[in-house]
N, C-alpha and C positions, 0 to 999 in steps of 0.2 A: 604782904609786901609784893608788888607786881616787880617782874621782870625789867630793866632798862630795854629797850629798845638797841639792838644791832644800829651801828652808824652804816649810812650805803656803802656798798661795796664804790670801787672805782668804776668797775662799768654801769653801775646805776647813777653815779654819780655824771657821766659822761653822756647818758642816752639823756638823763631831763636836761643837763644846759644844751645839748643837740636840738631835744625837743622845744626847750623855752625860746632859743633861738631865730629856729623856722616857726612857730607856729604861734611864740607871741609876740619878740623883740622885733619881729623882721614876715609880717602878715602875706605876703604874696601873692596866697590864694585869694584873698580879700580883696586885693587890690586889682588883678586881674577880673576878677570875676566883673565889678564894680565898672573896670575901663570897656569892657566888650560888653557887658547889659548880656551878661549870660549866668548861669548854673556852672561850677567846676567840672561836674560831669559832660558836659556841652563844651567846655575847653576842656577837658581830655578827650574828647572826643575830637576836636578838629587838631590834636597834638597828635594823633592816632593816625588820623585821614592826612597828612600833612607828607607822612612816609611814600604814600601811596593807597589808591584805590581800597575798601573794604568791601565784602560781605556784608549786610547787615548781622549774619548771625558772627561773622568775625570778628564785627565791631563790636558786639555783645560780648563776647565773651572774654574782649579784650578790657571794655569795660565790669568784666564781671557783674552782670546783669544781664536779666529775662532779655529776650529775642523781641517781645513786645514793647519792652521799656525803650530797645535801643530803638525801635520803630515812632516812638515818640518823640525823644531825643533828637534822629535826623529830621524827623517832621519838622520839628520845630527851625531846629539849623537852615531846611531846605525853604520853609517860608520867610527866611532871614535872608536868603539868596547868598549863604555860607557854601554850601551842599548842593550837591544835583544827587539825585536815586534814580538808577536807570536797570533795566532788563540787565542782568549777567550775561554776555556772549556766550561764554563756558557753560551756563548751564540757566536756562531758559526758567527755572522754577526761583531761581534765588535774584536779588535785585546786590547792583553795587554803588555803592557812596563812595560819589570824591569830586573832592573839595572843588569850590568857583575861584577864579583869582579872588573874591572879593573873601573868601574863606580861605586862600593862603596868606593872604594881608593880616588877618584876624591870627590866624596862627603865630605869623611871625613876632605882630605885636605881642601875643600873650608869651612865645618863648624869650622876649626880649625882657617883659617884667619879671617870669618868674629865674631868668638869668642872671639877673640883677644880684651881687654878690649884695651882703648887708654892712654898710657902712662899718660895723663894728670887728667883720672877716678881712675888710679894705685894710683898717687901721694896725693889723698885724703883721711884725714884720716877715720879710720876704723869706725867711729859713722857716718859721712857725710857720707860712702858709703851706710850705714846700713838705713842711712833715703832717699838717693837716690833711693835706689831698692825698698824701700817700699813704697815713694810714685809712682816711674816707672812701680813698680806692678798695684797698683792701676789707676792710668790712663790707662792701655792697657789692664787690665782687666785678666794677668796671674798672675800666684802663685807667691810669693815672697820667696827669698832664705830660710828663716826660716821658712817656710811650707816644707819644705822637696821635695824630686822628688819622686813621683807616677809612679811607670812602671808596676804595677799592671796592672791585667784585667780590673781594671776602667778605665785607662788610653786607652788602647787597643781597650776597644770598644767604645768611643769617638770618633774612626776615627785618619786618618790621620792628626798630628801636622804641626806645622809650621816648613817651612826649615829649619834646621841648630839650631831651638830651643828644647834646654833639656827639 
């Protein structure tokens, strides 16, 4: 006689419709990727550049990825005429990428798609959304809608955000 199976806890119960959500109900990255004629890695990558100026070993490791990969990556962006890669002023040995207008336009579209709440997070009401972000704040450890946005110098010198997030 085999064991019944444990039913999921609540928080396993909470991360797969989290996950079925983003990543089946509500595709984003598919769909960006699809609108720009790029690799995800190549939109996080101009969600990256979008902050300001990188390294390439900064962008690398921002993408968590080899220093060579990220050298690929911009190549490609920069023959897209996304990216320019020029000499570092600071330090003559390292090269820095950042963005063309025509690769802020590409950013902005792709933060627009993947901004895009999902019809099914729209159609909840306005107290469920209100306890949604607050405790989604809370587990991922960013400000919650009713904290306001910060674009202060606090903010600025924090460093570079996350892609595509306010």
């Amino acid at each position: 006689m085999t064991a019944a199976a444990e039913p999921p806890s609540d928080a396993e119960r909470a991360w797969r419709a989290m996950r079925a959500l983003v990543t089946e109900q509500h595709d984003a990255k598919t769909r960006v990727c699809e609108t720009l004629g790029l690799s995800f890695v190549r939109v996080k990558a101009l969600g990256l550049l979008a902050t300001g100026p990188l390294t390439l070993r900064g962008l690398a490791a921002m993408l968590a990825c080899d220093p060579p990969y990220a050298t690929v990556i911009t190549g490609d962006l920069e023959a897209r005429g996304l990216v320019l890669r020029e000499p570092n002023p600071a330090d003559g040995r390292s090269r820095l990428v950042t963005l063309t207008p025509a690769g802020h336009d590409a950013a902005r579209r792709a933060g627009r798609i993947l901004g895009t709440p999902p019809p099914e997070l729209l159609a909840l009401p306005a107290g469920d959304l209100a306890t949604l972000a607050r405790i989604l704040a809370a587990v991922t450890g960013s400000p919650s809608a009713d904290e306001g946005r910060d674009c202060g110098p606090a903010r600025a010198a924090a460093g570079p955000q996350h892609p595509f997030r306010e």
